[in-house]
C-alpha positions as a printed NumPy array, in Angstrom:
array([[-34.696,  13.055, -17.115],
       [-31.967,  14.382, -15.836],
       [-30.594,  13.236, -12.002],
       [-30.946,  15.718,  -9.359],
       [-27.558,  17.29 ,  -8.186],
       [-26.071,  15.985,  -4.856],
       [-26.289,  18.038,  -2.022],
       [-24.74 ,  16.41 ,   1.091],
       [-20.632,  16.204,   1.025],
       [-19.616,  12.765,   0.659],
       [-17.444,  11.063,   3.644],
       [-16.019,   7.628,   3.038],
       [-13.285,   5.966,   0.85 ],
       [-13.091,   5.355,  -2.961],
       [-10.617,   2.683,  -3.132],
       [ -8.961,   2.865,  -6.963],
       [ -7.179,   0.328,  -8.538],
       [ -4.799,   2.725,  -9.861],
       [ -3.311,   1.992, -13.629],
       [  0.92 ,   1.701, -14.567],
       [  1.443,   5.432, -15.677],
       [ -0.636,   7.351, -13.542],
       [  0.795,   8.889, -10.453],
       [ -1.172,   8.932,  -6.786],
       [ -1.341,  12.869,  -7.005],
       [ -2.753,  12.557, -11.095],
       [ -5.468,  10.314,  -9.578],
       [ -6.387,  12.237,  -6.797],
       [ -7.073,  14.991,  -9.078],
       [ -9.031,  12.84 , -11.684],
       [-11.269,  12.198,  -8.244],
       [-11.99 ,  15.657,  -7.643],
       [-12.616,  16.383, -11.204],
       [-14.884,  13.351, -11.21 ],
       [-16.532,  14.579,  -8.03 ],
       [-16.779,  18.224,  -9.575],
       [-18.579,  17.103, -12.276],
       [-21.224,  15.058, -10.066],
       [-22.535,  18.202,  -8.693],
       [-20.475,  17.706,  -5.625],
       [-18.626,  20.877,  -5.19 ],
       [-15.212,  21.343,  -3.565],
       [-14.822,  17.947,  -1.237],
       [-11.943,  17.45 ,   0.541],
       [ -9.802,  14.535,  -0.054],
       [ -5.991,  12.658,  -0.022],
       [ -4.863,   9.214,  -0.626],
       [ -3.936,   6.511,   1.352],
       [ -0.066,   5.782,   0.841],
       [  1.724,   6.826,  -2.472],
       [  1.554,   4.24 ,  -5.898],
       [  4.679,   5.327,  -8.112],
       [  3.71 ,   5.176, -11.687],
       [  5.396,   2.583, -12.815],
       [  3.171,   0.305, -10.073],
       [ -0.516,  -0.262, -10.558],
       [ -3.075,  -1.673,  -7.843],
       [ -5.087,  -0.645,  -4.795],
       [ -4.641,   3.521,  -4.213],
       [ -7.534,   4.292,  -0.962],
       [ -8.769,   7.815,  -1.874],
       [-10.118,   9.413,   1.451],
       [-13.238,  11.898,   0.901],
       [-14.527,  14.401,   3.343],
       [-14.112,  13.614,   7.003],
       [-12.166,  10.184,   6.276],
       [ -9.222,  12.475,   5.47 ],
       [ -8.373,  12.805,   9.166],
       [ -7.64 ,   9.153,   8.349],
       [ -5.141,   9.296,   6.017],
       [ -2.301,   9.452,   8.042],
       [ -3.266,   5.854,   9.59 ],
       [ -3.441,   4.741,   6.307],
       [ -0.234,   5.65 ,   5.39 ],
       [  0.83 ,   3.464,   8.555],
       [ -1.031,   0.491,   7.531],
       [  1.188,  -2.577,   6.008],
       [  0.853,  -3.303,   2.923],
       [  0.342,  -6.267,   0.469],
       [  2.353,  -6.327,  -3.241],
       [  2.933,  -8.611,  -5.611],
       [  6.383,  -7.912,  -7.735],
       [  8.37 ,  -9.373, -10.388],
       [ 12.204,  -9.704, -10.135],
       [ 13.945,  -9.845, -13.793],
       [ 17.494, -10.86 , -13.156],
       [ 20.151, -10.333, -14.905],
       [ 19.844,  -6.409, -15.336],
       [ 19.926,  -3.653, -12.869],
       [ 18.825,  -0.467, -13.31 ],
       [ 19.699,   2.862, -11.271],
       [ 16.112,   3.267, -10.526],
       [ 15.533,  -0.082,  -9.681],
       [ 12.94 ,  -0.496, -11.984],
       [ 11.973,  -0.591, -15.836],
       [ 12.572,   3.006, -15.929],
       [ 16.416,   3.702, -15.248],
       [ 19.042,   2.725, -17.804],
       [ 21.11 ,  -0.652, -16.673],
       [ 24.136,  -0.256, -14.759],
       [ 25.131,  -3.988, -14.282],
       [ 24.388,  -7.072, -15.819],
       [ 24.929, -10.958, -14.945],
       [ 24.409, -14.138, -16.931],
       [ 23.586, -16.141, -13.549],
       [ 20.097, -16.539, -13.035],
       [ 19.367, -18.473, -10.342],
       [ 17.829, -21.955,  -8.901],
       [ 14.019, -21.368,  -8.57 ],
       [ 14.001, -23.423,  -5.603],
       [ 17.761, -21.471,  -4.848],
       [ 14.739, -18.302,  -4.468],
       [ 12.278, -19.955,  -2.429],
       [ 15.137, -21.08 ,  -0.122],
       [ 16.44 , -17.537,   0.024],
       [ 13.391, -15.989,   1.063],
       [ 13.227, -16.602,   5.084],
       [ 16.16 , -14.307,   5.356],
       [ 14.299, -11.736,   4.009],
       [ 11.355, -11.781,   6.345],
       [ 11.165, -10.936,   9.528],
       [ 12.811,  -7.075,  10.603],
       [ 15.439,  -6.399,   8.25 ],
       [ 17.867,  -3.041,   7.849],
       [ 16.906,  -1.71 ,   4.092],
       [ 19.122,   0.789,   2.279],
       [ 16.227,   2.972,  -0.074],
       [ 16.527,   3.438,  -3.671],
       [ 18.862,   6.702,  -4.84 ],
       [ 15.539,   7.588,  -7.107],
       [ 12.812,   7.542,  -3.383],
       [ 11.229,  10.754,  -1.998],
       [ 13.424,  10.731,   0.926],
       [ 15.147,  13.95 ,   1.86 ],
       [ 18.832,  14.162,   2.16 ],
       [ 19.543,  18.023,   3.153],
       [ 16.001,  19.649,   2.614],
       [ 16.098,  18.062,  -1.076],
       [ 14.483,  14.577,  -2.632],
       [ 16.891,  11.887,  -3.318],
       [ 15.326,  11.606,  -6.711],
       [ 16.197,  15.004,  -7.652],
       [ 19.297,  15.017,  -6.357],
       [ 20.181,  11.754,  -8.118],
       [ 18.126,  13.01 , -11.231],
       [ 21.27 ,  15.87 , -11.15 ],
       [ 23.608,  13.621, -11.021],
       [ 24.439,  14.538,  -7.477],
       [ 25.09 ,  11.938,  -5.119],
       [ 22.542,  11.067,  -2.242],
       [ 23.86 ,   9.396,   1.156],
       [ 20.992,   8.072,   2.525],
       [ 20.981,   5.525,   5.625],
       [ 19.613,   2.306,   6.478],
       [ 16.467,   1.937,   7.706],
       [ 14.661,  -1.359,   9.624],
       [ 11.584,  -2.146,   7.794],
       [  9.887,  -5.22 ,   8.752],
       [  8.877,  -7.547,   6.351],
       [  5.648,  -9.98 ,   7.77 ],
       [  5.914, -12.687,   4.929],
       [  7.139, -13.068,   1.375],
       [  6.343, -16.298,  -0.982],
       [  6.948, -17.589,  -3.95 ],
       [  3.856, -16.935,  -6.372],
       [  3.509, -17.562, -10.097],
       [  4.709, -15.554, -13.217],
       [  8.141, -17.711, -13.14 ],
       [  9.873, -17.607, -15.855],
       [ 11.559, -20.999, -15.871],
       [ 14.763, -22.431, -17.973],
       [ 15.283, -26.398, -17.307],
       [ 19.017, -27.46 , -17.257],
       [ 19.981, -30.858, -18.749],
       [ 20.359, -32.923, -15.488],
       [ 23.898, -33.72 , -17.415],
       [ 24.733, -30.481, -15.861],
       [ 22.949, -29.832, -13.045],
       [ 24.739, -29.594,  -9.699],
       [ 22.783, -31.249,  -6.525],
       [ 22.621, -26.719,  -5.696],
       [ 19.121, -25.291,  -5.542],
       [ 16.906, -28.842,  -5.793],
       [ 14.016, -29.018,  -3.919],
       [ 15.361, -32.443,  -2.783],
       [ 19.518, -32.366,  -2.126],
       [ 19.261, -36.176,  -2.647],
       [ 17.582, -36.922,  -5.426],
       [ 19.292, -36.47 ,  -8.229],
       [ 16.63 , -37.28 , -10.183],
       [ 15.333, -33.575,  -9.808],
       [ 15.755, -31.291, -12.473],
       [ 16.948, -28.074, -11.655],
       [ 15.234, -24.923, -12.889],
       [ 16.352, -22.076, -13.542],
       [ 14.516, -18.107, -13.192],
       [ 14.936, -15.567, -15.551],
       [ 11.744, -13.878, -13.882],
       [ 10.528, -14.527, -10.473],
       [  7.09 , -13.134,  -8.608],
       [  6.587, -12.766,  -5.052],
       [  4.044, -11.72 ,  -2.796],
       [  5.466,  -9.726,   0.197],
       [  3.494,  -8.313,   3.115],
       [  5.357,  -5.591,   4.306],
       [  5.42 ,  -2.782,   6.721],
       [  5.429,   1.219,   6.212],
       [  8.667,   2.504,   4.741],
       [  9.449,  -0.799,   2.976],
       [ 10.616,   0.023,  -0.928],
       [  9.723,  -3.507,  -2.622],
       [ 12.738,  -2.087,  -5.347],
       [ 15.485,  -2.237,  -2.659],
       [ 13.895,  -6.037,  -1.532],
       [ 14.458,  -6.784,  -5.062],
       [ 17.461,  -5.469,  -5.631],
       [ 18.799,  -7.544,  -2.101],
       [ 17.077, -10.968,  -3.144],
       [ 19.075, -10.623,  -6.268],
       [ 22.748,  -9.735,  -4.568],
       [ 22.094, -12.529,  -2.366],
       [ 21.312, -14.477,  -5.093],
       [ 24.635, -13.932,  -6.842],
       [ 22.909, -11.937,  -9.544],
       [ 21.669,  -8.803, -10.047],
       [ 17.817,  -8.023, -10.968],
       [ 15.148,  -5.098, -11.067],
       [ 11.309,  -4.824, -10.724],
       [  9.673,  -5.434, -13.691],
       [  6.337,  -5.121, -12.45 ],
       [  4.72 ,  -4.01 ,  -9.203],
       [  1.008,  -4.242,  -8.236],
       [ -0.475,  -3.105,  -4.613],
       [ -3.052,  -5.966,  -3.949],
       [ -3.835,  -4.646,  -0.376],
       [ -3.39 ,  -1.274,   1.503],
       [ -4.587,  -1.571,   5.246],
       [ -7.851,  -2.774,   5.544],
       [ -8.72 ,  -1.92 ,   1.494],
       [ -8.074,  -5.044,  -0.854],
       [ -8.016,  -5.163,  -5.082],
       [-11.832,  -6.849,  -4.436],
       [-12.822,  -3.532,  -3.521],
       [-11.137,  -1.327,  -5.855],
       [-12.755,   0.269,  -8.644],
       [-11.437,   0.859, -12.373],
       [-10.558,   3.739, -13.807],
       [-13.423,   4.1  , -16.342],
       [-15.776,   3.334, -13.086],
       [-14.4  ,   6.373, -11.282],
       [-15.138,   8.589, -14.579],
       [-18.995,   7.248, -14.388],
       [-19.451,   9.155, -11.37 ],
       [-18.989,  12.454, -12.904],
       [-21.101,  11.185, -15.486],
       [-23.932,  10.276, -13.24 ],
       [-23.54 ,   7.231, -11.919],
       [-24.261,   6.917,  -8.284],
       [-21.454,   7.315,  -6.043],
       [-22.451,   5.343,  -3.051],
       [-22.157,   2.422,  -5.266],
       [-19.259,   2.623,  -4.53 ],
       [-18.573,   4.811,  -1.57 ],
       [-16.766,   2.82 ,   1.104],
       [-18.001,   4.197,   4.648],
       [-15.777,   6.28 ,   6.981],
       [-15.62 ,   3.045,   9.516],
       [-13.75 ,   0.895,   6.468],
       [-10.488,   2.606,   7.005],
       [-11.418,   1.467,  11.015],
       [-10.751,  -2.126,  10.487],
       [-10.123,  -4.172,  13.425],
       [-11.029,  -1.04 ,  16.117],
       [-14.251,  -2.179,  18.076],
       [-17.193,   0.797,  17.922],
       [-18.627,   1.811,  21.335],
       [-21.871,   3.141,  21.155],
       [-21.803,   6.136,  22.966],
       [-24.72 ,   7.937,  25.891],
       [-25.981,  10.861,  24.703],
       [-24.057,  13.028,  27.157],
       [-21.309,  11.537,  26.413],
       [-21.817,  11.908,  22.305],
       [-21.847,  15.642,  23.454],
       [-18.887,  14.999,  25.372],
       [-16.751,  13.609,  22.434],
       [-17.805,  15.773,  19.743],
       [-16.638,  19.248,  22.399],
       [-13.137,  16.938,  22.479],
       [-13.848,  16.52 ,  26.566],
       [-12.374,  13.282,  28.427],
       [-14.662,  10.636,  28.677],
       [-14.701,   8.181,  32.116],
       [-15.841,   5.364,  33.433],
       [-16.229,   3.471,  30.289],
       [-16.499,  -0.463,  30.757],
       [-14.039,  -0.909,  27.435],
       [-10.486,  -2.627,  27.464],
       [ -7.416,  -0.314,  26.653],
       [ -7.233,   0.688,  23.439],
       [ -8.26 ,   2.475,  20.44 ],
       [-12.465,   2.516,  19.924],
       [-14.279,   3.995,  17.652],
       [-17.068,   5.53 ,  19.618],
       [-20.543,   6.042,  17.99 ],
       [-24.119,   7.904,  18.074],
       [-26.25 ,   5.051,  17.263],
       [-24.845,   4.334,  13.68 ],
       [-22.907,   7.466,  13.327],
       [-19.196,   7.865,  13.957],
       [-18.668,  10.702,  17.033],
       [-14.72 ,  10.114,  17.315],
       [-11.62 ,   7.968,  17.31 ],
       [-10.633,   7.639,  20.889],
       [ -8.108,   6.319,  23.235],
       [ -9.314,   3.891,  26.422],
       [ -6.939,   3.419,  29.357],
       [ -8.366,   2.356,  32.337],
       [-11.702,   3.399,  31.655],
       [-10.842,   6.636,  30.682],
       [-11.18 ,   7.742,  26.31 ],
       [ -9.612,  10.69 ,  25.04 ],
       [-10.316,  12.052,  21.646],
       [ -7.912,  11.286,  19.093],
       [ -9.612,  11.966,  15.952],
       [-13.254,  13.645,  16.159],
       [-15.56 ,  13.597,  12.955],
       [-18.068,  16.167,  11.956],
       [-20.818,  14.104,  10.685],
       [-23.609,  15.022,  13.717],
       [-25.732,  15.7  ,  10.097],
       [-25.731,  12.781,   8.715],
       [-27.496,  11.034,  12.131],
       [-31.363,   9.464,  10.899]])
């Protein structure tokens, strides 16, 4: 028996855990085929902050009214985990460029971990030549792709905490030859040092942060040189790798499977922004985009409600709520 065909639009979040090769534009498109084949029609939709291919990991594909979300997503800080490979750099920072310098020094693991508060905190990042950045009305990756030089700028990025995590790569010294540099104790000798021919770290970082350029920076300061070997998003905003769904999952849909399996609601991309159940004059209020007084709500962002229902994305100051964002989902109200 065949499944009858959807008929209201779907508003929410699919939140994919994009594969190494795919671009953020390819796998927006996969999600409207999918959604084209489930009977859905034309829905509108746009991602959540741009995955380069070479990077795999949590991609937030918006759907229908969450769209007019996006742009706070792309805002959000994110969470990656990335592998430095020292001894190599490339020209695209990463696996894909040919190597433009090399080192034999690999350094200390503990040399790393010591290494890392200087890298946290707000720090002035120079991007990658190969980054979507404009220089002159033109991307720095096509400029640099015709062997045209881009001058881009420094930019402060801040960086909210980077560890040490596993994948290490690790190359014991004979203690023969180890200097007291880079121990996790200076005075015991007794310590072998280690040395890192791959290192992973987990880095929670703001918008505009390029983990390449943080890799390429550990790795100067290291006295080496090094490139990202592999990159993986574990967290985007409020959307983490727990929620994300494969692939093959995604292709199910269009085959049938029910999408509010796995249909994040509207609210999800809300995270941390109180709802404020709204009067019905004021619902009517909200949804015509009129100012909205005398609410008893702190300053601040709400998200302000018809029972259940989202009305609109406002702004409180001193009991006063403007409209920042309103969503058209009056039909969807029990």
């Amino acid at each position: 028996m065949t499944s009858p065909r959807p008929t209201a639009q779907p508003h929410g979040w699919l939140v994919l855990d994009k594969p190494r090769g795919l671009g953020s534009t390819q796998a927006v498109a996969a999600a409207k085929r999918v959604l084209r084949s489930a009977g859905y029609g034309k829905v509108k939709i746009g991602h959540g902050g741009t995955l380069d291919p070479l990077a795999e990991g949590v991609l937030p594909i918006a759907l229908g009214e969450a769209t007019k979300l996006a742009g706070r997503m792309l805002d959000a800080s994110k969470i990656y985990a990335f592998t430095i490979a020292f001894g190599e750099e490339t020209d695209t920072l990463d696996t894909e460029g040919p190597v433009i310098a090399t080192s034999d020094h690999r350094p200390p693991r503990a040399a790393v971990a010591a290494i890392l508060p200087h890298f946290t905190g707000a720090i002035e990042q120079l991007p990658p030549a190969y980054s979507a950045l404009k220089v002159d009305g033109r991307r720095a990756y096509d400029l640099a792709r015709a062997g045209e030089e881009a001058v881009l700028q420094p930019r402060q990025v801040t960086i909210h905490s980077l560890e040490l995590a596993g994948g290490v790569e690790e190359r014991p010294i004979e203690s023969a030859f180890a200097s007291a540099e880079g121990r996790p104790d200076l005075l015991d000798p007794a310590v072998p040092l280690v040395l890192a021919d791959k290192v992973t770290l987990i880095a929670h970082v703001s918008k505009g942060t390029y983990i390449r350029s943080l890799a390429r920076d550990i790795a100067h300061a290291l006295g080496t040189v090094g490139h990202v070997s592999y990159l993986r998003r574990i967290k985007a905003g409020p959307f983490a790798e727990g929620q994300a769904i494969s692939l093959d999952i995604l292709e199910e849909i269009g085959k049938g499977a029910p999408l509010e399996d796995h249909l994040l609601p509207l609210e999800a991309g809300l995270d941390g922004i109180p709802a404020f159940s709204l009067s019905p004059d004021s619902v009517q209020a909200a949804r015509q985009g009129r100012i909205i007084s005398g609410l008893p709500h702190p300053d601040g962002l709400i998200l302000a409600t018809d029972g259940n229902v989202p009305v609109a994305l406002m702004e409180v100051q001193a009991g006063t709520a403007k409209v920042v964002r309103g969503f058209n989902l009056a039909d969807t109200a029990e």
